[in-house]
N, C-alpha and C positions, 0 to 999 in steps of 0.2 A: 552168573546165570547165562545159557549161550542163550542165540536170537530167538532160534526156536520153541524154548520156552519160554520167553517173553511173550512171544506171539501168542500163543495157547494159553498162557494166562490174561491178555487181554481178551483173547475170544472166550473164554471161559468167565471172566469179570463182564463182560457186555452181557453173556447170556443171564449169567443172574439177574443185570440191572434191568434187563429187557422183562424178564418174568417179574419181576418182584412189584414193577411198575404196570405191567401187562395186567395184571389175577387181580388187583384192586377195578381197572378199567371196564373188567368183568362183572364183576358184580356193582359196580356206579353204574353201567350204561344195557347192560345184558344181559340183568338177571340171573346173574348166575350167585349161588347158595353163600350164605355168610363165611362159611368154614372157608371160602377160598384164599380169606383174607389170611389164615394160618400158613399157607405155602409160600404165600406172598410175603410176609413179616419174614418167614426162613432164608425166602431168595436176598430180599436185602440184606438182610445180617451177613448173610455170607459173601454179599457185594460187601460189604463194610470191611469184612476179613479180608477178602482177596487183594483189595486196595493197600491191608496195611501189606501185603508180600511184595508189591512192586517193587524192583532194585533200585531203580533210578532216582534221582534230583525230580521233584514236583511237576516242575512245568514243562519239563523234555518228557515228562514219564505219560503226563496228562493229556499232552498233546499229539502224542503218538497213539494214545490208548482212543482220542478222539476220533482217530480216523477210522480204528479196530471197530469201536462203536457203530460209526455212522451205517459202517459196512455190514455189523450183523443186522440193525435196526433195518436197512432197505432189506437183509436177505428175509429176514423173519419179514414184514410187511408183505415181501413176495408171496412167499410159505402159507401164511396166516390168512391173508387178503385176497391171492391172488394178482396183484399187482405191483411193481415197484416202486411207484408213486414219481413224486417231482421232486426235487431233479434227479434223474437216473443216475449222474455221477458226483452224488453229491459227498460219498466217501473219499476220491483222489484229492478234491482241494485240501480237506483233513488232514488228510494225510501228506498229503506234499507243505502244508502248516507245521505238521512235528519232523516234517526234513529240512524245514525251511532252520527252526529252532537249532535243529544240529548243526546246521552250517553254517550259520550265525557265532556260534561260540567258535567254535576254529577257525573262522576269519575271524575273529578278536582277537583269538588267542595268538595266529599268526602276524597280526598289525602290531600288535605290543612285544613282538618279538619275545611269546611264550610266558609271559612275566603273570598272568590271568590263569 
C-alpha cells in the first residue's frame, strides 16, 4: 500500500472515530434527538472496519495513526468550535512519537548487524 494511501486511510479512520464519539456527545450534553445515536453506532463500526485494513505491525501503525488523529481532532475542534484549543501543536509530538517508533527499529536493526 503506498504512503498516500496510508495517509487517507488514517484520515479517513480519525474522521469516523471523531463522529462516531462526536453524535453520542450530542445528544449526552446538547440535546440533540435519540436517532443520532444510529449514525453514531455506524461511524464506529466502520472505525472498527477501517482499523482491521491498516497494513502495518500494531504499534508503528497505531502510532502513526495517533498523530493522523490528533491532527483531524484539533482540525475538527477548529471547524466545529471555532477554535484550536490547547496545545495548538499538539499533533507534531504524535507524530514525531510514530517517527520516533520507526527509527527505533532500524537503529536496532543496524546495531545487531541486520540479524532483527
Amino acid at each position: 500500500m503506498k504512503a498516500a494511501n496510508v495517509f487517507l486511510l488514517f484520515v479517513v479512520t480519525a474522521a469516523a472515530e471523531i463522529a462516531g464519539c462526536y453524535l453520542p456527545y450530542l445528544w449526552l450534553r446538547k440535546a440533540a434527538p435519540v436517532w443520532i445515536l444510529i449514525p453514531a453506532a455506524m461511524s464506529l463500526v466502520l472505525f472498527v472496519w477501517l482499523l482491521s485494513l491498516h497494513p502495518h505491525a500494531a504499534g508503528r501503525t497505531y502510532a502513526a495513526y495517533g498523530g493522523v488523529y490528533v491532527a483531524a481532532a484539533l482540525a475538527w475542534l477548529w471547524a466545529a468550535a471555532g477554535s484550536m484549543g490547547y496545545p495548538r501543536g499538539g499533533a507534531l509530538p504524535a507524530w514525531n512519537g510514530g517517527h520516533l517508533l520507526r527509527s527505533s527499529r532500524d537503529l536496532v536493526r543496524r546495531a545487531h548487524g541486520g540479524l532483527l
